[in-house]
C-alpha positions, 0 to 999 in steps of 0.5 A, a space after each residue: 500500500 502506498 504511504 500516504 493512501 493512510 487507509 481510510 483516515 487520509 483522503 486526498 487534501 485541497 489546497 488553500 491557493 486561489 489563482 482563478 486561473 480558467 480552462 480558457 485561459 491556458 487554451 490557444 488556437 494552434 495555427 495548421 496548414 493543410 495540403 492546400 496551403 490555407 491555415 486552419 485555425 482550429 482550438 484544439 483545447 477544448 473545454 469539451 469535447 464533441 465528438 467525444 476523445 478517448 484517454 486508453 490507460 491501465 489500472 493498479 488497483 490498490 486491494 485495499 481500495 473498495 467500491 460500491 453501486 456495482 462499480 469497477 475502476 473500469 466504470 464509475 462514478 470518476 469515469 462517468 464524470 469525465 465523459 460527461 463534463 468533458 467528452 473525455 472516455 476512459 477507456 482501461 485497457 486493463 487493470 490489475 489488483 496490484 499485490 506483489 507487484 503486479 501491476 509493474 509486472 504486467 506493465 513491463 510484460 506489455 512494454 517487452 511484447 510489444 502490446 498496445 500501451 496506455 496513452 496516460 499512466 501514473 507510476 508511484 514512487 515505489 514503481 521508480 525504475 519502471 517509470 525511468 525503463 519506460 521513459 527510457 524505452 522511446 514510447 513515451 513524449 515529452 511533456 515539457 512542451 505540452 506542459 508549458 502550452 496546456 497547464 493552468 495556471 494553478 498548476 504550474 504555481 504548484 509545481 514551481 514550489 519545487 522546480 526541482 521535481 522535474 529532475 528525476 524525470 529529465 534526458 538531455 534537458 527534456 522533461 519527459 514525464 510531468 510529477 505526480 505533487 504531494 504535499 509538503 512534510 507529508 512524511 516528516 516525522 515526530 515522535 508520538 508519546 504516551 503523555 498519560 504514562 509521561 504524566 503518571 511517572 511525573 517525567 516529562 518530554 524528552 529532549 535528547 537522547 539521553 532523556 529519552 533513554 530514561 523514559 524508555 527505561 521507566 516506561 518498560 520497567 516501572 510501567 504506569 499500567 502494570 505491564 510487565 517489562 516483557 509486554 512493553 515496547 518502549 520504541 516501536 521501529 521497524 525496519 524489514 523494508 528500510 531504516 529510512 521510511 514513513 511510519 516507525 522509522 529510525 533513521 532518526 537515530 542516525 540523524 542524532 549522529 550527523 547523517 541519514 541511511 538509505 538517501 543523498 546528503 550534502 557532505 562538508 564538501 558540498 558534494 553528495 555522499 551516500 549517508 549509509 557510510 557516513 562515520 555517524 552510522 557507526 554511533 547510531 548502529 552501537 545506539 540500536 544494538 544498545 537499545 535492543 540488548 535492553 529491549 527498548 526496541 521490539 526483537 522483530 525490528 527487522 521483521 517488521 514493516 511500517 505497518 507492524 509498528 503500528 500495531 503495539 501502539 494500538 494495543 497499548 503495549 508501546 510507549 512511543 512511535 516516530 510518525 507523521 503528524 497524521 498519525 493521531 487520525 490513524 492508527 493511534 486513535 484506536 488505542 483507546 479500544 485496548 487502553 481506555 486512558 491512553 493519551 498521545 502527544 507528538 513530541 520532537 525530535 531528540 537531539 544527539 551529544 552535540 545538539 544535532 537532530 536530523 529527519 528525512 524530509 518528504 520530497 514534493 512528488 509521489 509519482 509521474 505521469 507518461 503520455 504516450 507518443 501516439 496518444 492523439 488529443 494529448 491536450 485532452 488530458 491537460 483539459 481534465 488535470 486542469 479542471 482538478 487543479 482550479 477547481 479540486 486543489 484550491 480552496 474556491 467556495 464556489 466549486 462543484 468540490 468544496 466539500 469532495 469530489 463525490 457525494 456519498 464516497 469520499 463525503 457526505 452530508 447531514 440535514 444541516 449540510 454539515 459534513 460528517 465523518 468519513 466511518 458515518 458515510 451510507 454505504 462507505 467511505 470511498 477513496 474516490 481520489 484513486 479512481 482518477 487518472 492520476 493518483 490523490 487526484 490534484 495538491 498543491 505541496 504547502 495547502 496541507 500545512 496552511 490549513 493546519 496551521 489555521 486550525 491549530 491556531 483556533 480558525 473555523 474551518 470554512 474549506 474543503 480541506 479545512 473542513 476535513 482535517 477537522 472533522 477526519 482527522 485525529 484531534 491533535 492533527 493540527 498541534 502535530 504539524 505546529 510540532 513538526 515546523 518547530 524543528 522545520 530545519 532538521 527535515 532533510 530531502 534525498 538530495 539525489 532525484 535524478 534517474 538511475 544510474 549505469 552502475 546503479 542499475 547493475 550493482 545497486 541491488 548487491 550493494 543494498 542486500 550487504 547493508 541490510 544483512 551488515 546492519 542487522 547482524 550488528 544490531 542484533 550482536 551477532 558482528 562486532 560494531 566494526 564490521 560497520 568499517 569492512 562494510 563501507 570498504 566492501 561498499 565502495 570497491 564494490 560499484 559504491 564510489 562509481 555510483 557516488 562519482 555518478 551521482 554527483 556529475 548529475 548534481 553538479 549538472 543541475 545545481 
């Protein structure tokens, strides 16, 4: 499951911008001669189109997705929409339920036997370099210039939060994919805390890791509920899929150290060094393997993945877990269920002996867009994205969206047309945003903070998003996101986006299975802290210092 689908307590948020940039306003007549020689004004950017034009993609469904009224991701109520306000048809050429990787594997099946490919079609972030394969394979255009001649207005705002998006999507200066935008800290961490268990033992927040030491201490050994120390988890991380993620994530640990596993970061010299080599590992390794001789971390660390963290804050059994400010909607409203008294507060994020804290920061994309070189109205999908960009990402009171995009799936409304929790919904809530052709629909990377900013400083919610943040979202969303800002300087990005590398492409895989095997055997005791040592020089005679000499002859070039 993708991160930020946030089971059913994350639907797709709106932005706060107004632009008041129209579908007219980003339409030009192009000027085509025929075989006689007389030009042809025809606007070929149509607010509606009639005929009607076909957009040919395929689907990865996520299984968790659901659907009701007989619909499919085929048919529904999304592609309905689109037939109807633009004379656009969706047409699938297939779909997939996308368990295992399914959806990938079906895609580059069809791209190798030369089937019929989709004219549009979103690829997350987990499928990157099938994105780059595609890209690379000549089947798809580039959409610098579609972009440039069809966006809105809005949209491009959006997207020049961040110009640096387009990278990992570029050849020889040519953007070839346009990126799917998230929103800004989306997955930036705090650490929730039980404050009632703070507050029962008379401690208080901890600050360094040193503090945090004593209250994991006293957490599992002098439990405020009676939990014998074998049922507590005083740290609830995992790391089975990477020791730098989205919920459960200890990278921050590093961080305390002056580095980040598993990303780019910017080295003294101002050249990008790969952070799993960084000396800072060594101090944070010893750290793990410390906590985990003391039980402070669970002994299924790296057997767990985000979503297994989770699971001991809602049984009540774990005393902290690092986590988006979102968390408190989903999962740690449910600990109540099992501890009726549990309070969770967030908190920030430690610092190291010298005073350093470093997180990983969320980029502004969570995935691309391709079009197809054969696609024959291209402009047609500028004409739907548009139209969710100035009228589903922003905040207008006017919009056929200020509540959501479809009554009775993603929203609903009582007698008095307020909107009511998402679990109040007839017949379900539905995550109606993945039924569109790109994935969370339209956002504008910094609408989600703005508005949480608003409510967490008592402003009534008047927008969409406002709205649903207040009434879908766990009571301390809003204090959670001022908590996050307060250490806005210590969320740091990969600093690589460019596409993979030659050297990545053959030894990167080799060169991830010996991390993960190096830092879990030192973890878990079994290799001596300097097997840490052996690593780094096995990592760079192994493909490591080419794909570091790669890597920044790319950043150089876009620096």
């Amino acid at each position: 499951m993708h991160a930020f689908s946030r089971k059913r307590f994350l639907p797709v948020l709106a932005a706060t911008l107004v632009l008041g940039a129209g579908l007219a306003g980003c339409s030009g007549k192009e000027a085509d001669s025929n075989s006689s020689g007389v030009v042809n004004t025809e606007n070929v950017y149509k607010e509606k189109y009639d005929p009607e034009v076909t957009i040919k993609t395929v689907w990865g469904v996520d299984p968790q997705l659901k659907f009701k009224n007989g619909e499919t991701i085929e048919n529904n109520v999304a592609t309905q929409w689109a037939k109807e306000k633009f004379g656009i048809n969706i047409q699938s050429l297939w779909s997939v339920t996308d368990t295992n990787g399914a959806f990938a594997t079906k895609l580059r099946l069809a791209m190798s036997s030369e089937q019929e490919m989709p004219d549009v079609v979103t690829i997350g972030t987990e499928n990157n370099t099938l994105a780059q394969d595609l890209i690379d394979s000549g089947m798809y255009a580039e959409v610098g210039p579609l972009f440039d001649k069809y966006a809105s207005d809005t949209w491009k705002e959006a997207m020049n939060q961040d110009p640096q998006v387009w990278n990992q999507y570029t050849r020889d200066g040519k953007r070839m994919g346009i990126p799917v935008l998230d929103f800004a800290y989306n997955h930036d961490y705090v650490l929730w805390i039980r404050q009632d268990w703070l507050d029962k033992l008379g401690m208080t927040p901890p600050k360094t890791m040193d503090e945090l030491e004593k209250v994991m201490d006293a957490f599992k050994n002098k439990n405020p509920d009676g939990l014998s120390p074998d049922k507590v988890i005083p740290l609830s991380i995992g790391f089975k899929t990477s020791m730098n993620t989205w919920m459960g994530d200890p990278s921050w640990v590093f961080g305390a150290y002056g580095t980040l596993p598993q990303q780019w970061n910017a080295g003294a010299d101002g050249q990008l060094e790969y952070g799993s080599i960084h000396p800072g590992m060594k101090q944070g390794l010893e750290k793990l393997k410390d906590w985990m001789s003391r039980g402070y971390i669970p002994k299924e660390a790296a057997l767990w993945d985000e979503n297994k963290t989770a699971e001991p804050t809602v049984a009540g059994t774990a005393g902290i877990v690092p986590g988006p400010y979102w968390m408190s909607g989903w999962p740690l409203q449910d600990t109540v269920k099992n501890a009726p008294n549990a309070v969770w507060k967030p908190i920030t994020i430690p610092t190291g002996p010298d005073g350093t804290a470093m997180r990983h920061g969320t980029q502004f994309t969570n995935g691309v867009v391709l079009i197809n070189k054969k696609m024959e109205h291209p402009e047609a999908f500028f004409t739907y994205q548009n139209y969710l960009y100035d009228h589903f990402a922003t905040s207008d009171p006017d919009s056929e969206f200020k509540n959501g995009l479809f009554k009775g799936y993603d929203y609903d409304l009582d007698a008095n047309g307020k909107m009511v929790p998402m679990d109040q919904i007839e017949g379900g809530y539905v995550n109606v945003v993945r039924y569109l052709l790109v994935r969370d629909g339209a956002r504008i990377p910094d609408a989600q903070m703005k508005a949480l900013l608003k409510l967490a400083e008592g402003g009534e919610p008047v927008t969409r998003l406002e709205k649903d943040v207040a009434v879908n979202y766990g009571k301390d969303t809003p204090e959670a996101a001022q908590v996050l800002l307060q250490q806005q300087d210590i969320s740091k990005k990969n600093m690589f986006t460019g596409p993979t590398t030659e050297t990545m492409k053959s030894k990167l895989d080799y060169l991830n299975k010996i991390e993960s095997q190096t830092f879990n055997e030192i973890i878990y005791g079994r290799q001596a802290l300097d097997t840490f040592d052996t690593f780094v020089q096995t990592w760079r005679a192994g493909g490591g210092d080419q794909i570091t000499k790669e890597v920044n002859e790319w950043y150089n070039s876009v620096k």
